[in-house]
Backbone of each chain as ProteinMPNN parsed JSONL, in Angstrom:
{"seq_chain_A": "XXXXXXXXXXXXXXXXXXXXXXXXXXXXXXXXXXXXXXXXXXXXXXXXXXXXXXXXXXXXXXXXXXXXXXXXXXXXXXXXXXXXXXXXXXXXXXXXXXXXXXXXXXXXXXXXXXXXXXXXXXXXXXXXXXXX", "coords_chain_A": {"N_chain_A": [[-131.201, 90.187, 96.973], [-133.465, 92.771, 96.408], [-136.145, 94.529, 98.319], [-138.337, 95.041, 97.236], [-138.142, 93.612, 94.275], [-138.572, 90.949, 95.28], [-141.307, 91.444, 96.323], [-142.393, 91.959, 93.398], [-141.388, 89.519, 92.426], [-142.735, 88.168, 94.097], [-145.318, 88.247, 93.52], [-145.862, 88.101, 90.55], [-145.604, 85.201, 90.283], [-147.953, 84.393, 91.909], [-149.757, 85.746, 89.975], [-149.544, 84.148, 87.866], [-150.305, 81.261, 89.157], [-152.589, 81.805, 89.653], [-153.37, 82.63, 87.381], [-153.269, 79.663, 86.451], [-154.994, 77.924, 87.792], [-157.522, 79.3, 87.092], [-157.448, 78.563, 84.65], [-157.162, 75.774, 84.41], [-159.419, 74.956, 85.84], [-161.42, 75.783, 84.377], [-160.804, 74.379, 82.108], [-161.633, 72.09, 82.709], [-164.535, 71.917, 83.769], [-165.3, 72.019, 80.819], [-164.188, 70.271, 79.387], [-164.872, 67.813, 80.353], [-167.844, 67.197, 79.315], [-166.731, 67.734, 76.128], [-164.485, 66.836, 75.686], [-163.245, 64.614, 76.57], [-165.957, 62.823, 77.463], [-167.077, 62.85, 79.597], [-165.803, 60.707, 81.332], [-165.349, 59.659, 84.237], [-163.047, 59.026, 85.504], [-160.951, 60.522, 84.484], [-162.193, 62.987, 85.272], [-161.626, 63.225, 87.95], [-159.286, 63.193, 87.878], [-158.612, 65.318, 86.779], [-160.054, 66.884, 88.313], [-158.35, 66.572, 91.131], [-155.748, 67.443, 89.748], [-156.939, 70.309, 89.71], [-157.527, 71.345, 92.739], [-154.767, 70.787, 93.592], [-153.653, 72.653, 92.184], [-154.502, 74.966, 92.758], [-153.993, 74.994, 95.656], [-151.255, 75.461, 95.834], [-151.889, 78.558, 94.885], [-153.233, 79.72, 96.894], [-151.086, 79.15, 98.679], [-148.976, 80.907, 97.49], [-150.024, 83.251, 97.546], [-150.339, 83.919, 100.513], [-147.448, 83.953, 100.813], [-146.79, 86.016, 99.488], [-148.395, 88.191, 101.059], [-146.927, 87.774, 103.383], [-144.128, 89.076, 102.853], [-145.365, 91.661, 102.204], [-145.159, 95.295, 103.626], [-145.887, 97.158, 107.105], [-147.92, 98.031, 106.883], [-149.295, 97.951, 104.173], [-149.965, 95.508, 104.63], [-151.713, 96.034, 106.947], [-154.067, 97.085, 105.351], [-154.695, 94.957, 103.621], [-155.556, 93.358, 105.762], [-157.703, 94.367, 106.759], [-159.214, 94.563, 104.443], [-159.883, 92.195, 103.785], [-161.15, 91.136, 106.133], [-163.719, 92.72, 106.009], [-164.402, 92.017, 103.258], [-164.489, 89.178, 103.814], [-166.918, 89.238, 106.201], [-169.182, 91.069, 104.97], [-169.221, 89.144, 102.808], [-170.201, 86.737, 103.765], [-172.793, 87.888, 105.469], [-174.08, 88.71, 103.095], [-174.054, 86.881, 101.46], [-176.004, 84.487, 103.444], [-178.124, 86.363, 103.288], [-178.747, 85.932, 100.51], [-178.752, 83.175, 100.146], [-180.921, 83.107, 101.988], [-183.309, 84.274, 100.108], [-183.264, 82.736, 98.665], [-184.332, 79.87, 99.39], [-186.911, 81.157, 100.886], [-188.008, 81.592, 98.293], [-188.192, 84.036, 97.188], [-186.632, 84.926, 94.938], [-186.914, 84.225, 91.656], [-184.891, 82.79, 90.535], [-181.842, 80.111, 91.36], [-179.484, 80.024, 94.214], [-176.762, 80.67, 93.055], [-173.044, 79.71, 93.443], [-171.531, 80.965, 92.248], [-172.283, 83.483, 92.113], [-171.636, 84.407, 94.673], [-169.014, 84.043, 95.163], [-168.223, 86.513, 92.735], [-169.5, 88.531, 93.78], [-167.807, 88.489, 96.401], [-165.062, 88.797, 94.63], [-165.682, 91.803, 93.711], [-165.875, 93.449, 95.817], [-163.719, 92.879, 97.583], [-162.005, 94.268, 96.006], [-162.801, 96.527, 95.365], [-162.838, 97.379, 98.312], [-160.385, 97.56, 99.042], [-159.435, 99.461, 97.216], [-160.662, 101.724, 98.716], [-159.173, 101.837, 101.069], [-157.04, 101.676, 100.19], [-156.345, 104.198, 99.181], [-157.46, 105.776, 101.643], [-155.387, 105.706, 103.398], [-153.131, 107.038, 101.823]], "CA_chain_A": [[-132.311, 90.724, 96.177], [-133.935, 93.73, 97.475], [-136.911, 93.746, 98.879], [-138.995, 95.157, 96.037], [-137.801, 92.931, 93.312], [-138.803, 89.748, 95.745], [-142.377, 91.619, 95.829], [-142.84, 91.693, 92.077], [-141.495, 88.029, 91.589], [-144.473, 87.057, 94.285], [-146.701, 89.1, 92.644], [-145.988, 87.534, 89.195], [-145.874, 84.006, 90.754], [-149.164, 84.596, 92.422], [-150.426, 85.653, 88.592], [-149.216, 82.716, 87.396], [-150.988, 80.527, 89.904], [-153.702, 81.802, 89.672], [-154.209, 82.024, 85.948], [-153.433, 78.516, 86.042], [-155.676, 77.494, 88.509], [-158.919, 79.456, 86.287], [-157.539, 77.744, 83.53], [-157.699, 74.668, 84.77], [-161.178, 75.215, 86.316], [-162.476, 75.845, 82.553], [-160.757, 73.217, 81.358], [-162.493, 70.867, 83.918], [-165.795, 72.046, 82.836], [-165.294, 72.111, 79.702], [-163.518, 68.92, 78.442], [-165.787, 66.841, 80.673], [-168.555, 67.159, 78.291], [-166.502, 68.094, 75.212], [-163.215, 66.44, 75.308], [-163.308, 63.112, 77.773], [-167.203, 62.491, 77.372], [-167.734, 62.316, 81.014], [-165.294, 59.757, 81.766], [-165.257, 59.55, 85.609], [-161.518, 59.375, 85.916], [-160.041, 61.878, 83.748], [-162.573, 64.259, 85.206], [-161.696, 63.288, 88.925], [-157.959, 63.429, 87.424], [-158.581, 66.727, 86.146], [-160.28, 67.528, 89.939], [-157.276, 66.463, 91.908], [-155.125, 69.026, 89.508], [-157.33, 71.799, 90.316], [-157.204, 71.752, 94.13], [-153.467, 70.818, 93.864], [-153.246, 74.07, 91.583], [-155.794, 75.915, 94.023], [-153.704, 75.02, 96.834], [-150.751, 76.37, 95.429], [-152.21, 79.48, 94.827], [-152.763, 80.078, 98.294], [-149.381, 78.938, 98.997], [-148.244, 82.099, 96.178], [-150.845, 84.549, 98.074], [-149.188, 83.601, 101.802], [-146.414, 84.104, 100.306], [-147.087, 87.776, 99.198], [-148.44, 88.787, 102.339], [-145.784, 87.996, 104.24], [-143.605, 89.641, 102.324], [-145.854, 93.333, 102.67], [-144.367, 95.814, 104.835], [-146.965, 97.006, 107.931], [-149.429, 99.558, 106.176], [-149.977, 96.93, 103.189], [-150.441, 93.989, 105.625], [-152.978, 96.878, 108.008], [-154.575, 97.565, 104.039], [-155.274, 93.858, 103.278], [-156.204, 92.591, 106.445], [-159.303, 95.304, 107.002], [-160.126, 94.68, 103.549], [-160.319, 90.713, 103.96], [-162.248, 91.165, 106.979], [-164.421, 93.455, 105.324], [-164.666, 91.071, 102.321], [-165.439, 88.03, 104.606], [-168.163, 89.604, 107.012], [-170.005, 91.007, 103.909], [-169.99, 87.936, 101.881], [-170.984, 85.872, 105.385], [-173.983, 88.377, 105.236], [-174.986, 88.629, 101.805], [-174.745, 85.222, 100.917], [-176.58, 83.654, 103.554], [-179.728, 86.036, 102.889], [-179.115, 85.624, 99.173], [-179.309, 81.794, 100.036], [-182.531, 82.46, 102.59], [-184.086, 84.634, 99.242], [-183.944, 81.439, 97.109], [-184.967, 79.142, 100.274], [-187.893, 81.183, 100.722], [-189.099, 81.873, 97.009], [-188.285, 85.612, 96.798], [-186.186, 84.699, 93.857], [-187.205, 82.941, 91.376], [-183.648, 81.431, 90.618], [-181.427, 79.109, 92.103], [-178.977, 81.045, 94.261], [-175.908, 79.74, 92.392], [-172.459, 79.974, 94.448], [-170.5, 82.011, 91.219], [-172.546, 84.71, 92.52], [-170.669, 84.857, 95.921], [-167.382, 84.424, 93.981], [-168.374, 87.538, 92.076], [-169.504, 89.892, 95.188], [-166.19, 88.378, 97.072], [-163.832, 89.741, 94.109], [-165.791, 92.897, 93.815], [-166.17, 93.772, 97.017], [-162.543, 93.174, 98.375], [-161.05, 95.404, 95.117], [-163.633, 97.889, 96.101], [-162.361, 97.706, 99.637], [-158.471, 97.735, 99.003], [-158.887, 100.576, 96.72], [-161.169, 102.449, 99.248], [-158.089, 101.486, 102.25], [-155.488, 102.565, 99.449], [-156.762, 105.744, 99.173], [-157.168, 106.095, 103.213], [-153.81, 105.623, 103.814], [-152.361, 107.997, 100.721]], "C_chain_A": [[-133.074, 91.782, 96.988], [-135.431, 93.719, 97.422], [-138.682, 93.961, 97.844], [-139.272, 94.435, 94.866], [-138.448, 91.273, 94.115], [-140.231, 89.945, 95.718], [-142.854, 91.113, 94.443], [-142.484, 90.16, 91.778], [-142.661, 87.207, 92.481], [-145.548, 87.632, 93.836], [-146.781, 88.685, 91.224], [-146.304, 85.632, 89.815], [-147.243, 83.647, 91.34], [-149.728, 84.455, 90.968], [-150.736, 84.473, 88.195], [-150.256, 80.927, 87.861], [-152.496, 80.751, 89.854], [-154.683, 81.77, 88.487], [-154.406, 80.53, 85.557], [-154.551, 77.574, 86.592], [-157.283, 78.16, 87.786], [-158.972, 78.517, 85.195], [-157.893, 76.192, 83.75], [-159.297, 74.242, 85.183], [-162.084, 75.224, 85.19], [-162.02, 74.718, 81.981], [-161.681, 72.207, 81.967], [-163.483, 70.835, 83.547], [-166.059, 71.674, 81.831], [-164.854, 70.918, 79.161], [-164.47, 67.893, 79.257], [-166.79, 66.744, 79.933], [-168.225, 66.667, 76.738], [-165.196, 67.049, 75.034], [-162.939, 64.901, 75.671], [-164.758, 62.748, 77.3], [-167.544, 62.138, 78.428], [-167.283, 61.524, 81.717], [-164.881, 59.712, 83.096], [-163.547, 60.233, 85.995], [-160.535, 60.05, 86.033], [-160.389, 63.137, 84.608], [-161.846, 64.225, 86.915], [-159.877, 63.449, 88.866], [-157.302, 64.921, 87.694], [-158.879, 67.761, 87.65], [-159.035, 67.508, 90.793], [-156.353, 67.609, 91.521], [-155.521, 70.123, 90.299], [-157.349, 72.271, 91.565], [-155.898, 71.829, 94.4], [-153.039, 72.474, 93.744], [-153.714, 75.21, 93.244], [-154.537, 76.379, 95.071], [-151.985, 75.915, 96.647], [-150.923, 78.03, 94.965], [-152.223, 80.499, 95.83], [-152.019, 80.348, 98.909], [-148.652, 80.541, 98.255], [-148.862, 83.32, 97.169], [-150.466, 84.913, 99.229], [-147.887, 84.821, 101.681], [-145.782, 86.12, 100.4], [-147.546, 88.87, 100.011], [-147.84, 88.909, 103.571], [-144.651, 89.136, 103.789], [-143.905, 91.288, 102.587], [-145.307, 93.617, 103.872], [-145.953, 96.311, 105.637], [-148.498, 97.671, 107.507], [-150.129, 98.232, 105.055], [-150.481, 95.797, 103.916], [-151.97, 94.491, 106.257], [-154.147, 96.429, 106.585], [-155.606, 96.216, 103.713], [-156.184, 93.275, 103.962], [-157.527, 93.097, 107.055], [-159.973, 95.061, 105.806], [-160.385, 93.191, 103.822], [-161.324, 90.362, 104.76], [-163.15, 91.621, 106.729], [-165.752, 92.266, 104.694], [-165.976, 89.966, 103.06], [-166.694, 88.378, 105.001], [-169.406, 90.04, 105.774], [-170.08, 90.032, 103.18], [-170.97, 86.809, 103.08], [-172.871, 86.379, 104.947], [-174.685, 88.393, 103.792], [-175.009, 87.471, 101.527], [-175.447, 84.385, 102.207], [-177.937, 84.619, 103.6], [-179.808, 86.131, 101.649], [-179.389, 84.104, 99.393], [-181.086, 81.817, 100.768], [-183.324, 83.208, 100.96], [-184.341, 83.239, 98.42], [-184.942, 80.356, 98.107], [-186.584, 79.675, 100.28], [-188.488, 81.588, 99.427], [-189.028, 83.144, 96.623], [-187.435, 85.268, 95.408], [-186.27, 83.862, 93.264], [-186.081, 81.743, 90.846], [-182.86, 80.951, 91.644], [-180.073, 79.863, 92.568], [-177.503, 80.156, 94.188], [-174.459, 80.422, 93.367], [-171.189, 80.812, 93.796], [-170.852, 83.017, 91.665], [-171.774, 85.429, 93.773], [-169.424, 85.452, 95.688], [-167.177, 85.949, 93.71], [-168.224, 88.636, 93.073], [-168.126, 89.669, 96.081], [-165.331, 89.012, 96.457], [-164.356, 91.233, 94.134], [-165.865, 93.732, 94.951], [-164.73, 93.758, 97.981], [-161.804, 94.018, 97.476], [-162.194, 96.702, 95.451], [-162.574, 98.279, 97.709], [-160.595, 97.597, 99.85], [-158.481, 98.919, 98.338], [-159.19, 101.828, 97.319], [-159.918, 102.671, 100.577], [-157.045, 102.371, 101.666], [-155.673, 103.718, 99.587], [-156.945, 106.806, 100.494], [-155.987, 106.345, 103.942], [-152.691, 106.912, 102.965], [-152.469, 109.373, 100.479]], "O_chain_A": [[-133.271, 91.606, 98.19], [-136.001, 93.005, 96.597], [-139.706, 93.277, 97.828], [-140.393, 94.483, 94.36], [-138.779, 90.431, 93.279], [-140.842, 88.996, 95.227], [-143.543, 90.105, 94.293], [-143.185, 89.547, 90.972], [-143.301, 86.213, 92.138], [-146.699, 87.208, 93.936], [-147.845, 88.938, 90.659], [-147.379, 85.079, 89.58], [-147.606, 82.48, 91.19], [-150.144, 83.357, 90.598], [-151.814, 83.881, 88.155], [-150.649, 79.974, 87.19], [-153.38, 79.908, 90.011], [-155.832, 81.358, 88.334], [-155.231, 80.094, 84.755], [-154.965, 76.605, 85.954], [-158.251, 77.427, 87.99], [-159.937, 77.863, 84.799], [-158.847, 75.606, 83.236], [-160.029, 73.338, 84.779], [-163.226, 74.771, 85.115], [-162.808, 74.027, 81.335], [-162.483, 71.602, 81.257], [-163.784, 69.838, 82.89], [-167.047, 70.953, 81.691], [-165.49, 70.647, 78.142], [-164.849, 66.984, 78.519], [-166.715, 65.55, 79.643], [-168.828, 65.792, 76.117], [-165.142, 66.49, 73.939], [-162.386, 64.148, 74.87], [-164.552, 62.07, 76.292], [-168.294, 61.166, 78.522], [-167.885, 61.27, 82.76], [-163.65, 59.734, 83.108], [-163.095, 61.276, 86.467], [-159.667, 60.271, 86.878], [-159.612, 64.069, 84.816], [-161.459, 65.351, 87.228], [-159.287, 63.828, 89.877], [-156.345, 65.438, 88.271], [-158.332, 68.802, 88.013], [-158.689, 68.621, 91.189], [-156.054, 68.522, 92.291], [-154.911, 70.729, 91.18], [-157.218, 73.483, 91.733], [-155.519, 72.653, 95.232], [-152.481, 73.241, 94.53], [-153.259, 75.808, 94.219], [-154.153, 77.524, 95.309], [-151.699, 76.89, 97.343], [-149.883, 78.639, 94.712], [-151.66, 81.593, 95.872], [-151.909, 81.345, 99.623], [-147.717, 81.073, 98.852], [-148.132, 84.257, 97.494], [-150.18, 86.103, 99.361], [-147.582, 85.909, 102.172], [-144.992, 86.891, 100.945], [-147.294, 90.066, 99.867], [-148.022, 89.702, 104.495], [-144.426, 90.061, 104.569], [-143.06, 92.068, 103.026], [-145.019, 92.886, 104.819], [-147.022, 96.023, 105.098], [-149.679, 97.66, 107.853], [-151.245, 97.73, 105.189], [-151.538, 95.259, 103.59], [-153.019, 93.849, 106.207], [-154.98, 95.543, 106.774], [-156.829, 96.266, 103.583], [-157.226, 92.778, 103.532], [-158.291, 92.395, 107.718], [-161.192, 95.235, 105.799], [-161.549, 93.091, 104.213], [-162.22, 89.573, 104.462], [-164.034, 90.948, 107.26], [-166.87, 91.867, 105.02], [-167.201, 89.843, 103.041], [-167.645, 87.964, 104.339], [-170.439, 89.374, 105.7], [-171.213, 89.888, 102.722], [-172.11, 86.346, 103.032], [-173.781, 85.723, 104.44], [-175.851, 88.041, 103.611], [-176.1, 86.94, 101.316], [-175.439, 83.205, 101.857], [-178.96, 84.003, 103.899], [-180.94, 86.438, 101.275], [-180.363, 83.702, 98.757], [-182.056, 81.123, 100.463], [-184.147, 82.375, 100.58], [-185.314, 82.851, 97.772], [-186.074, 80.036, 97.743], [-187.467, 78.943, 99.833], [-189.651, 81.981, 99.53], [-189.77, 83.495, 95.705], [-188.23, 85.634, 94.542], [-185.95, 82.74, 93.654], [-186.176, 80.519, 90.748], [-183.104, 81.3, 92.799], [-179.41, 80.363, 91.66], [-177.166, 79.26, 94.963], [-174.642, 81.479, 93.971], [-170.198, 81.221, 94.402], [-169.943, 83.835, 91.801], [-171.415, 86.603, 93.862], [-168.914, 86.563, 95.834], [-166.273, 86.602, 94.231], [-167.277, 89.406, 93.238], [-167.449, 90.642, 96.41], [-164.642, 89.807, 97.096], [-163.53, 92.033, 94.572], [-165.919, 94.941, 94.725], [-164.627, 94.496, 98.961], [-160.873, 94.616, 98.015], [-161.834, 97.822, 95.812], [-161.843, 99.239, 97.955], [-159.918, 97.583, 100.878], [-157.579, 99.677, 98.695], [-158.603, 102.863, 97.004], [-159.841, 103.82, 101.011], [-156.41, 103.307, 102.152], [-154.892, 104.305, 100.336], [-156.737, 108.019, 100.542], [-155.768, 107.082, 104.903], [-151.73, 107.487, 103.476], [-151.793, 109.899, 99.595]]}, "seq_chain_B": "XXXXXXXXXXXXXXXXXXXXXXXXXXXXXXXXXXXXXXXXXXXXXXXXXXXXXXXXXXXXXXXXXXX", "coords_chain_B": {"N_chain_B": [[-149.74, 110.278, 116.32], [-147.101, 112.736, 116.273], [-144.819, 113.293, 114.333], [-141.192, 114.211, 112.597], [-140.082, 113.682, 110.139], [-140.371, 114.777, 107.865], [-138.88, 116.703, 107.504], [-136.907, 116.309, 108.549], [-135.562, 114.834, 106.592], [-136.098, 115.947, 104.428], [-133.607, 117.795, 105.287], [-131.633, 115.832, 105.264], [-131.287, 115.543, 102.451], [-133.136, 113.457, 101.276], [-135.283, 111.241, 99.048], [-138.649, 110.407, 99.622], [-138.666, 107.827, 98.451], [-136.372, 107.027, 98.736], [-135.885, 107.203, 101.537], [-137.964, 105.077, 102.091], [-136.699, 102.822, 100.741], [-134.47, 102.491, 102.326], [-135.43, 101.865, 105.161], [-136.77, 99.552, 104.303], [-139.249, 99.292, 103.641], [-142.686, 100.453, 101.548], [-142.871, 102.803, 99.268], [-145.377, 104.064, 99.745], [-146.269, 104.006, 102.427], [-144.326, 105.336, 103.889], [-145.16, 107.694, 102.596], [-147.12, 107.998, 104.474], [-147.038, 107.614, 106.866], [-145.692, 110.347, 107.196], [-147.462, 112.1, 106.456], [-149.121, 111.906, 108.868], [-151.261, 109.387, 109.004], [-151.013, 107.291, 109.417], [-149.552, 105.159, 111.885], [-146.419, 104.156, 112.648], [-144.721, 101.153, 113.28], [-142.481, 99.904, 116.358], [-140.101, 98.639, 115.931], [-139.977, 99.812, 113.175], [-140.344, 102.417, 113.597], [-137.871, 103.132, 115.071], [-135.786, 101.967, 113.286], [-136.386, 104.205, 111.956], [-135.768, 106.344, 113.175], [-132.798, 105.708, 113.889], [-131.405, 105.836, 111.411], [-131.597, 108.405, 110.837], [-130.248, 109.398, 113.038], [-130.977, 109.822, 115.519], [-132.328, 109.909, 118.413], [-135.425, 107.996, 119.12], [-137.484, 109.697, 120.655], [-137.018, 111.78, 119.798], [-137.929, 112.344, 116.704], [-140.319, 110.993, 116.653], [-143.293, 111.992, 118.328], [-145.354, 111.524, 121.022], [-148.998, 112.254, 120.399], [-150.768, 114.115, 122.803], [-153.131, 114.944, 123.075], [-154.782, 113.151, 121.353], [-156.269, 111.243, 122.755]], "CA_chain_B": [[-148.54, 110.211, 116.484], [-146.842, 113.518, 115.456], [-143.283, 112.906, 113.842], [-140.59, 115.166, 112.151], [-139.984, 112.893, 108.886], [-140.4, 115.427, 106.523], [-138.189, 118.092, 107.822], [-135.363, 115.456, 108.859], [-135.438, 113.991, 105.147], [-135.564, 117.464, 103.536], [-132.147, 117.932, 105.565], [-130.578, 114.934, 105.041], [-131.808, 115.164, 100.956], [-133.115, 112.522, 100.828], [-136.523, 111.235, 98.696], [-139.801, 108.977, 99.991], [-138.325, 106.531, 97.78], [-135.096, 106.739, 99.212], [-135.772, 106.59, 102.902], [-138.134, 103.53, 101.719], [-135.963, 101.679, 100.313], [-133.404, 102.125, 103.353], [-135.634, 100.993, 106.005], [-137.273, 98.439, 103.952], [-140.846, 100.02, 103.425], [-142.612, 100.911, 100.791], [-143.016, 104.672, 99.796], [-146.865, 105.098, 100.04], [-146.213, 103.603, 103.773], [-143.206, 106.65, 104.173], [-145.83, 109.052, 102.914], [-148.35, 107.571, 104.988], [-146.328, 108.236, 108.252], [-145.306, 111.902, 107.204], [-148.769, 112.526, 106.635], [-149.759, 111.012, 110.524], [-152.241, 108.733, 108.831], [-150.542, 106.011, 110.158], [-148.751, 104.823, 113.13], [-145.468, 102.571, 112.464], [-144.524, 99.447, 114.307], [-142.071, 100.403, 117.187], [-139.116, 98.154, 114.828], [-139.988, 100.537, 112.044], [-139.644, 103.729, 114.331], [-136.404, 102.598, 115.756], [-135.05, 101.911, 112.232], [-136.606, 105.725, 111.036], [-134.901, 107.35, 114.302], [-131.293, 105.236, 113.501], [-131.134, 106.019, 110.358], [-131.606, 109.468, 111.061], [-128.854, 108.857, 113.612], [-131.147, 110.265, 116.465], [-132.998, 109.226, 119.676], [-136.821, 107.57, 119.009], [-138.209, 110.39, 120.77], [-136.737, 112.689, 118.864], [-138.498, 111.974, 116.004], [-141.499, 111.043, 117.341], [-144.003, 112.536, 119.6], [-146.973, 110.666, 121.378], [-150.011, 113.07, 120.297], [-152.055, 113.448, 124.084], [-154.344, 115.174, 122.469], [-155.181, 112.755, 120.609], [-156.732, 110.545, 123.312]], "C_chain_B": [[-147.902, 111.377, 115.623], [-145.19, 112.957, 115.201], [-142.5, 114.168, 113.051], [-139.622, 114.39, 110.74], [-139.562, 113.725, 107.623], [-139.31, 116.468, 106.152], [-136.599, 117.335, 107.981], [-134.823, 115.317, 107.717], [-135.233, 114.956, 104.507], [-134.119, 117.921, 104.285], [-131.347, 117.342, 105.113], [-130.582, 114.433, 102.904], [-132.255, 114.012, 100.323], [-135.227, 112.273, 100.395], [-137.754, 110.386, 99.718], [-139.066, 107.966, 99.783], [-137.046, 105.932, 98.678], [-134.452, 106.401, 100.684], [-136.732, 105.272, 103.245], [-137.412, 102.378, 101.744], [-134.801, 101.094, 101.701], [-134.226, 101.436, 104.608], [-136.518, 99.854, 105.626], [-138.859, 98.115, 104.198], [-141.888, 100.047, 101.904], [-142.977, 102.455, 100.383], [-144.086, 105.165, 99.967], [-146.834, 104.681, 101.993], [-144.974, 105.307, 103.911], [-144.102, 107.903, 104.291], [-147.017, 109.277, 103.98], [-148.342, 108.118, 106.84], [-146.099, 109.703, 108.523], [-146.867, 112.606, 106.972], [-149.818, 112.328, 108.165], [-151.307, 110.416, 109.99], [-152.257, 107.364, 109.052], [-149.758, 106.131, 110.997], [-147.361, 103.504, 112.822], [-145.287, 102.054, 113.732], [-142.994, 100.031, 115.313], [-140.747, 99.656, 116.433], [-138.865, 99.234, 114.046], [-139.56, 101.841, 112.722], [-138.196, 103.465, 114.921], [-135.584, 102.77, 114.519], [-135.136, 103.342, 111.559], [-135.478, 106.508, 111.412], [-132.851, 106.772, 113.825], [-130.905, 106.139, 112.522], [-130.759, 107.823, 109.797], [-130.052, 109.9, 112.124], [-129.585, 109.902, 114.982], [-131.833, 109.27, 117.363], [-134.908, 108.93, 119.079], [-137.78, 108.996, 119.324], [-138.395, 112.067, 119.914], [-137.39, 112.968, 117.217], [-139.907, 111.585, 115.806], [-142.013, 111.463, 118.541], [-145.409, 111.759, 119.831], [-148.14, 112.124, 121.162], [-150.841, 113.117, 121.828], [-153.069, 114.117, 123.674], [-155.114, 114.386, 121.62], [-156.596, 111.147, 120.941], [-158.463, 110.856, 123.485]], "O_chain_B": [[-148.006, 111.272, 114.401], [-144.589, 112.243, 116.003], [-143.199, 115.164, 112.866], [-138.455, 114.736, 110.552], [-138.757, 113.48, 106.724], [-138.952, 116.921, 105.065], [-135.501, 117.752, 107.612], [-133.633, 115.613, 107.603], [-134.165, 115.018, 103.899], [-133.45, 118.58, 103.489], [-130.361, 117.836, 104.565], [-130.104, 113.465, 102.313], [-131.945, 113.596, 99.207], [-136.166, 112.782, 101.009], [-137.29, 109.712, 100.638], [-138.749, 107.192, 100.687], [-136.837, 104.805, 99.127], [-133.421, 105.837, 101.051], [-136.55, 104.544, 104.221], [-137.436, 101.357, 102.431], [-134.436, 99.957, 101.999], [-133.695, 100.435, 105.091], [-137.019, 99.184, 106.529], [-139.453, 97.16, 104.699], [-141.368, 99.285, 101.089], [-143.361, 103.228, 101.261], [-144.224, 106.349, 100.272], [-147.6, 105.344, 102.692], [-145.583, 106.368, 104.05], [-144.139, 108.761, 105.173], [-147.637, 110.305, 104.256], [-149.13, 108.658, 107.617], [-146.224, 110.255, 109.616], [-147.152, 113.698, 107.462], [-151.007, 112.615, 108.311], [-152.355, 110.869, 110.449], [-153.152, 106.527, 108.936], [-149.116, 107.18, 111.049], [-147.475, 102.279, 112.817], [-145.605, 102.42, 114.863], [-142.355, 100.797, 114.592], [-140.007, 100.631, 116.297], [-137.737, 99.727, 114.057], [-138.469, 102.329, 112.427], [-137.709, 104.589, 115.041], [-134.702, 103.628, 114.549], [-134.267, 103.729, 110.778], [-134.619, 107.084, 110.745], [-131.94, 107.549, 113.538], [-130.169, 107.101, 112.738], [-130.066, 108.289, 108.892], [-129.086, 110.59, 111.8], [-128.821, 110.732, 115.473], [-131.909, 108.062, 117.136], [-135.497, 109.917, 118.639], [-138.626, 109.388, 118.521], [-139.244, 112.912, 119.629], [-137.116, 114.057, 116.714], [-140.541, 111.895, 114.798], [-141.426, 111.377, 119.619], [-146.282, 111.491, 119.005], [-147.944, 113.049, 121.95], [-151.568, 112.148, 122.052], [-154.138, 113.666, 124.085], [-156.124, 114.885, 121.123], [-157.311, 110.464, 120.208], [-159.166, 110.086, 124.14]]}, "name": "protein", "num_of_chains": 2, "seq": "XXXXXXXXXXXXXXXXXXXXXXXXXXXXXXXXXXXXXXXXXXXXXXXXXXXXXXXXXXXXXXXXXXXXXXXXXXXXXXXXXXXXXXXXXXXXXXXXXXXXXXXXXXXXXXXXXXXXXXXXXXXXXXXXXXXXXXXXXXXXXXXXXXXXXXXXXXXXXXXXXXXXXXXXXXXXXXXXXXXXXXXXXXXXXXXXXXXXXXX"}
């Protein structure tokens, strides 16, 4: 298989993993209330899935970075570092803003999530473009 | 790192894609090298220079100006 075609099937396998692993995550939410009624078991059922999934995901993402030849590997691993060090910093003085009262909400941890994905596709497409 | 990529490949007719695919790259990494905006892995130069069917240095030059 050449070495392109082994890309795209971890790059779909990755997809895969990872849609399943949101999906699951909403389901979790969501049927604990709505579907189960809170039932301890199901939901801690339903938890065990989602890290299994999770962890597979990882496993798919690995995967895909091994695979990159040296420029895509350089590409990722400045943007990850990137990623990291800025979320490090912004989220712990978005956590001191809620600690001390500058905000009046609760500094919830989707928000990190959020600045983590935007912030490393910012910084892969700013790398891509360095390199090209 | 200056190199002679572009000039070798326009001899030997051959595309980005096509000297990609042979040393097992991908082609924004090919253009990335012929542009000296990157530096390949001393594997990857070895496999450029082969393939070419010349000597490493031949192909590449250490920039000292660049120090």
């Amino acid at each position: 298989m050449k070495n392109k075609d082994i890309r795209r099937r971890n790059l779909v396998r990755l997809a895969v993993w990872t849609f399943s692993w949101v999906g699951i995550k909403a389901f979790l939410v969501f049927g604990h209330e709505s579907l189960w009624g809170g039932l301890a078991w199901v939901t801690s059922l339903m938890l065990l899935l989602d890290v299994v999934i999770g962890l597979g995901m990882v496993v798919a993402y690995r995967r895909l970075l091994m695979n990159l030849d040296e420029l895509e590997k350089k590409i990722q691993l400045e943007s990850m570092g990137l990623t990291l060090g800025l979320t490090l910093v912004v989220g712990l003085a978005y956590s001191a803003m809620d600690i001390t009262n500058l905000i009046p909400w609760d500094a919830e941890i989707g928000f990190l999530m959020q600045f983590m994905a935007v912030c490393y596709m910012v910084c892969i497409f700013i790398n891509t473009r360095r390199y090209c | 790192m200056k190199n002679r990529i572009r000039v070798l490949r326009a001899e030997k007719n051959l595309t980005q894609g096509d000297l990609a695919d042979a040393v097992g790259v991908s082609r924004q990494t090919i253009n990335a090298i012929e542009k000296e905006k990157f530096d390949p892995s001393l594997p990857t130069a070895f496999r450029i220079a082969k393939l070419f069917g010349l000597p490493i240095e031949a192909v590449f030059q250490y920039d000292m100006t660049g120090d």
